[in-house]
C-alpha positions as CSV (number, residue, x, y, z in Angstrom):
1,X,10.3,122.1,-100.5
2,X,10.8,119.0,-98.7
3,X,9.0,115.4,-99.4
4,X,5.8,114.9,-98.8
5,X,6.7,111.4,-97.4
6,X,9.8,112.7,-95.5
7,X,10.0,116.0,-93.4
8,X,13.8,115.5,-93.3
9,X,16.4,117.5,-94.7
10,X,18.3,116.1,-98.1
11,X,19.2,112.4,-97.0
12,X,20.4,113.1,-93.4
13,X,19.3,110.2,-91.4
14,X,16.2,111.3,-89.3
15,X,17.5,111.8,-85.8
16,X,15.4,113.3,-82.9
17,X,16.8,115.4,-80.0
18,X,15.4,114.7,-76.9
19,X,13.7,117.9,-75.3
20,X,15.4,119.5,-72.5
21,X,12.5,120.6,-71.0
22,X,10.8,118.3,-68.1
23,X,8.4,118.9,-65.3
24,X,9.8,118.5,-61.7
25,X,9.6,114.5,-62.0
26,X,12.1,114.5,-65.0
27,X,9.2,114.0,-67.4
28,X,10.0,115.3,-70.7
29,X,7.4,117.7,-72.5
30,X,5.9,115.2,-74.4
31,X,5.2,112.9,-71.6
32,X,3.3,115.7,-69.9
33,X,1.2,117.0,-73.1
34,X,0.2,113.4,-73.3
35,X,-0.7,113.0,-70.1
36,X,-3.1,116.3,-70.6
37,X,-4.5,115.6,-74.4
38,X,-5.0,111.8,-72.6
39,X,-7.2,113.7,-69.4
40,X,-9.4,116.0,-71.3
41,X,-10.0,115.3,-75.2
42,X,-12.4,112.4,-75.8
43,X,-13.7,111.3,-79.2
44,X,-17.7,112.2,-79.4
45,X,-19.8,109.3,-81.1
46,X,-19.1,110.7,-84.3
47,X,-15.4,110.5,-84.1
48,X,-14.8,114.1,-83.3
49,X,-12.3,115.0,-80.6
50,X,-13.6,117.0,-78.3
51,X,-11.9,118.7,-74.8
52,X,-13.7,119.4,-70.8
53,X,-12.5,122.7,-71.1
54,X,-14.9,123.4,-68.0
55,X,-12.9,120.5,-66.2
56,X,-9.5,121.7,-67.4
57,X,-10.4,125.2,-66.6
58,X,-11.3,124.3,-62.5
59,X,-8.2,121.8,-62.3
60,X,-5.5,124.8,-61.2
61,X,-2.9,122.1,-61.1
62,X,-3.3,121.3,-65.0
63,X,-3.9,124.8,-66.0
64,X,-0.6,125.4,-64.1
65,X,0.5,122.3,-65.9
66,X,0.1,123.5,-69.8
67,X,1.5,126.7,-69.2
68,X,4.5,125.1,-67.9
69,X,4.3,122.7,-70.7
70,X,4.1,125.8,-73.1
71,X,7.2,127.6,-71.2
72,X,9.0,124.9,-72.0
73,X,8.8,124.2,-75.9
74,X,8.8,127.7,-76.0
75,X,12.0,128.1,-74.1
76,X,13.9,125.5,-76.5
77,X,16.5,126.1,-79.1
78,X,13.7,125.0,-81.6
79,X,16.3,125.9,-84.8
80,X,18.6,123.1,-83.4
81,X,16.4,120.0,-83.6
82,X,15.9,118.2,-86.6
83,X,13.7,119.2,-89.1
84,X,10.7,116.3,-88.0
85,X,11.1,117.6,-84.7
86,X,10.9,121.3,-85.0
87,X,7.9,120.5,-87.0
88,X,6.5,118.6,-84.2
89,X,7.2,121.0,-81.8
90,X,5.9,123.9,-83.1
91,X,2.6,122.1,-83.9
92,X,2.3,121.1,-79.9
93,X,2.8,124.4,-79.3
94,X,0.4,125.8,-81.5
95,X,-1.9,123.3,-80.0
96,X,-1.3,123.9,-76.4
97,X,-1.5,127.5,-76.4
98,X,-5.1,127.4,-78.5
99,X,-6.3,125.5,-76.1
100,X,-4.6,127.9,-73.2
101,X,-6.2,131.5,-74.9
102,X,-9.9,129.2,-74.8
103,X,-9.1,128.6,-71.4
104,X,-8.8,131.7,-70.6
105,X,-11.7,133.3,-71.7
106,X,-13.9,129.4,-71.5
107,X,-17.2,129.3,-71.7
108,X,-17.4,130.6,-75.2
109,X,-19.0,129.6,-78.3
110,X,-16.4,129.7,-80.6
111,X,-13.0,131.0,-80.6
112,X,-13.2,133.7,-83.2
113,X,-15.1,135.1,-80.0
114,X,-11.9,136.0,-78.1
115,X,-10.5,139.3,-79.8
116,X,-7.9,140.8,-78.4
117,X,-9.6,144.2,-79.7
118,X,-13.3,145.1,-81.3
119,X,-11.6,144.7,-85.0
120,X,-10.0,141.2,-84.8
121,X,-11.6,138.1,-85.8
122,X,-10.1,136.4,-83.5
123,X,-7.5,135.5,-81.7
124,X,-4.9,134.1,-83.9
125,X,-2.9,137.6,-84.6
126,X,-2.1,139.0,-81.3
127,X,1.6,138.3,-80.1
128,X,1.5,134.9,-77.0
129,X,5.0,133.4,-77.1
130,X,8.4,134.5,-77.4
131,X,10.6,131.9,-79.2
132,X,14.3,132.7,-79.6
133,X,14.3,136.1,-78.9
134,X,10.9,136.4,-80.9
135,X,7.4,137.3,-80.5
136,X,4.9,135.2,-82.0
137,X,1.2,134.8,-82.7
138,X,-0.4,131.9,-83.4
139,X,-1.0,132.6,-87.2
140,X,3.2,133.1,-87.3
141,X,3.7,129.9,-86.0
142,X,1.2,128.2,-88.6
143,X,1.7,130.3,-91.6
144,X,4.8,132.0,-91.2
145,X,6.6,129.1,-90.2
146,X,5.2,125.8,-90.4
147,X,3.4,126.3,-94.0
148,X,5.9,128.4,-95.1
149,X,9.3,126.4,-93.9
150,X,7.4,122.9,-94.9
151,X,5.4,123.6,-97.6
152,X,3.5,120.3,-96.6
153,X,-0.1,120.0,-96.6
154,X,-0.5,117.9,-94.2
155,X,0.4,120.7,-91.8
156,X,-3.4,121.8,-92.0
157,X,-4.3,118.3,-90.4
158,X,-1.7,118.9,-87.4
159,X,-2.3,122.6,-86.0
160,X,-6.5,122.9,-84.0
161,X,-8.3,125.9,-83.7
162,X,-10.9,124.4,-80.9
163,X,-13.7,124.2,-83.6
164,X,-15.9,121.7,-84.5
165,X,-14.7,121.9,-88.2
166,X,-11.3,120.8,-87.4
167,X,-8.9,118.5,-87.8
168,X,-9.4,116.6,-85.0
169,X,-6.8,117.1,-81.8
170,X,-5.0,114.5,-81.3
171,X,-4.9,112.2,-78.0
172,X,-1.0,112.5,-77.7
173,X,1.1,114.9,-78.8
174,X,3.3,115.0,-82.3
175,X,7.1,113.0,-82.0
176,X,9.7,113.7,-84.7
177,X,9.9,109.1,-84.7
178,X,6.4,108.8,-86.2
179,X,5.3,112.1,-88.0
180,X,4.9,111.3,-91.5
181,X,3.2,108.3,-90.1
182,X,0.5,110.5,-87.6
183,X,0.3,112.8,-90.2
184,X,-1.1,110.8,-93.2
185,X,-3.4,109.1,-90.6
186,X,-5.0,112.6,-89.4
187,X,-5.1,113.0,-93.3
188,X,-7.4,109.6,-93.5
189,X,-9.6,110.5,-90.2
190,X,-10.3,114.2,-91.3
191,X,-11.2,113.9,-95.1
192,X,-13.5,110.5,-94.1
193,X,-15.4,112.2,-92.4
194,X,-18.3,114.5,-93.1
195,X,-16.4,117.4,-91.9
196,X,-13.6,116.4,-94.7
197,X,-15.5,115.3,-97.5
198,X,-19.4,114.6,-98.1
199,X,-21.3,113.3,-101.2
200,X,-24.3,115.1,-101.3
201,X,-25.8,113.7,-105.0
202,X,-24.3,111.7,-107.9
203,X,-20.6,113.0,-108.3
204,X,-21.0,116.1,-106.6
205,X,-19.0,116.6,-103.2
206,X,-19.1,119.2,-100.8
207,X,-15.6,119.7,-98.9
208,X,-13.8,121.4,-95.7
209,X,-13.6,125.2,-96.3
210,X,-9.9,124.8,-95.3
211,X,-9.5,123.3,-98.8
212,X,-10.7,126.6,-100.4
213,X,-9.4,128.9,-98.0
214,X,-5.9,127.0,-98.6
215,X,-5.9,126.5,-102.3
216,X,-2.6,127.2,-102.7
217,X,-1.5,124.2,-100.4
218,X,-3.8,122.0,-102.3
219,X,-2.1,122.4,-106.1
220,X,-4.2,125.3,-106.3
221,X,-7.2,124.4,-108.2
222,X,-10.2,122.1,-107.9
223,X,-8.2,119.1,-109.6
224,X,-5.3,119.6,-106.8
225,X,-7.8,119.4,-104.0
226,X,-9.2,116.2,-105.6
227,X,-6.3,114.5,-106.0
228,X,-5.6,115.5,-102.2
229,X,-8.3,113.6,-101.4
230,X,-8.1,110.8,-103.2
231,X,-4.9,110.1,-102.1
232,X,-6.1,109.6,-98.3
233,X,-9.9,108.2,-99.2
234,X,-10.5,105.0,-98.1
235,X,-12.3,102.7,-100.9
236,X,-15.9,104.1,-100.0
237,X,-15.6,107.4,-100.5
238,X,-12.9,106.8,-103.3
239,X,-15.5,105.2,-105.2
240,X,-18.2,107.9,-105.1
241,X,-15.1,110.0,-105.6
242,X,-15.1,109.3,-109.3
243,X,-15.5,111.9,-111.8
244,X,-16.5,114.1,-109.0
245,X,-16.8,117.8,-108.5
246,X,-16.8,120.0,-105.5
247,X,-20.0,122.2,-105.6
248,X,-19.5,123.2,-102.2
249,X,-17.5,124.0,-99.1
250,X,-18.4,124.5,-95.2
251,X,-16.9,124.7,-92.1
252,X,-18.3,124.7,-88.3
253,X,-16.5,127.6,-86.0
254,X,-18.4,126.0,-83.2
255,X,-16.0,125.6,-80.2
256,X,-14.6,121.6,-79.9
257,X,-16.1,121.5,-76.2
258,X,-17.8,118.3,-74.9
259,X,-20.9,118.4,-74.5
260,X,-22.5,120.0,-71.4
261,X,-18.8,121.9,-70.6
């Protein structure tokens, strides 16, 4: 298990190797998610990021664009990086190829909409990128490899499923140079907000289903979400925090589209 405060490996200095992917222009694979995240995911009034997937959908050139993008983490030596940025590669990668299977099948209401057969729930099972020689689903890149080679909670606030109750998709892609940094701050913007964490009467708190579905990631028991919680609540909620108990949990599948796409 690695720090929470460093997603290194023992005291190695944290070093990045630059991808070797790039567009024709020389532009390396962050540079081009960036430039896509920066085009079509806007924050809503509420602080929500939300994506034109009807205007990334009808631009061929930036559909042609993300699966490019998605060729070309996939095609790296991800094993050979350094442990920050494998972790932020395989999270843009998640990220790019949710937003390429809604694509695909956009307009929909939510993504557990897209089933790849009658008895899935969705879309996170079926196999969509080989890596190394492997074929890999979404939910083996997020639970099969990032929770389970990181064992870092904070993982949950750096993989989207396009749904409203989220973790909000970030505006640029993840970078090995400022992870811990982006991560704790997706931490803050999720759980103050009232998709996170909402006080709904005098120490009572109802929370994001991904901290019940994800117990285990959260010390496995009502006191571990808490202190979760606490740890990234800014001095409002901290305070209506105290001597608290969760008596609730929700979560909106809605898809993350803006509105009137």
């Amino acid at each position: 298990m690695i720090s929470r405060r460093r997603l290194m490996i023992g005291s190695a200095v944290l070093m990045t190797i630059p991808p070797r992917d790039a567009d024709a222009t020389g532009r390396s694979a962050n540079a081009q998610w960036d430039d896509l995240l920066a085009r079509y995911v806007r924050p809503d009034p509420q602080g929500l990021h939300r994506v034109n997937y009807a205007a990334w959908k009808a631009n061929v050139a930036d559909r042609q664009a993300l699966d490019q993008l998605i060729g070309g983490l996939s095609g790296q030596k991800i094993s050979s990086l350094s442990r920050p940025a494998q972790f932020a590669t395989w999270a843009n990668l998640y990220n790019a190829i949710t937003i390429q299977v809604v694509l695909s099948r956009f307009p929909v209401r939510s993504i557990r909409d897209i089933k790849p057969n009658v008895l899935a729930i969705g879309p996170w099972k079926e196999p969509r990128v080989t890596v190394e020689g492997k074929r890999l689903s979404l939910d083996d890149i997020e639970h099969g490899i990032l929770r389970k080679q990181w064992s870092d909670p904070r993982v949950h606030y750096a993989v989207n499923c396009a749904s409203v109750g989220c973790p909000n998709l970030p505006r640029r892609g993840w970078r090995a140079e400022t992870l811990d940094a982006d991560l704790d701050a997706a931490a803050r913007a999720f759980i103050n907000s009232p998709r996170g964490v909402r006080v709904v009467g005098p120490q009572k708190l109802r929370v994001s289903s991904i901290y019940q579905w994800f117990k285990t990631d959260f010390g496995n028991n009502e006191a571990g979400i808490l202190s979760h919680l606490r740890r990234y609540a800014a001095s409002k909620l901290l305070a209506d925090m105290t001597n608290a108990r969760i008596v609730g949990d929700d979560y909106d599948w809605s898809i993350n589209a803006t509105t009137g796409s």
